[in-house]
C-alpha positions, 0 to 999 in steps of 0.5 A: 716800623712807620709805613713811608705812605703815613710818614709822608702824609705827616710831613706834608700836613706839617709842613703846611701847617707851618707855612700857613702860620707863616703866612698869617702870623710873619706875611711870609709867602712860600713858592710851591716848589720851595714846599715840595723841597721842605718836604722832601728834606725833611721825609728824607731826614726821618727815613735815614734816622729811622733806618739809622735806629733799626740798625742800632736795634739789630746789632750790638756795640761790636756791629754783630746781630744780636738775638732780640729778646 
């Protein structure tokens, strides 16, 4: 499992990255705490689909645990 400490670093570096070639390529301009919401969006977003796909990793179609393998 990706350790939530890697996860947001990613998020962060991305979201910048994004926001910087906004800002060159389109003039746009972001205030910081409409960047801290992005961010906060989109870590929460991959957590719950992550913690989505270890459940479907652990529990067969009938929702019992199944023996991995």
């Amino acid at each position: 499992m990706v350790e939530v400490g890697y996860l947001i670093f990613a998020v962060v570096v991305d979201i910048i990255w994004q926001n910087r070639n906004n800002f060159i390529f389109q003039g746009l301009t972001f205030q910081p705490d409409d960047i801290v919401k992005h961010i906060l969006s989109k870590v929460e977003v991959i957590d719950n689909s992550l913690q989505q796909f270890a459940n479907l990793h652990c529990t067969g179609s009938n929702g019992r645990a199944q023996a991995e393998l």
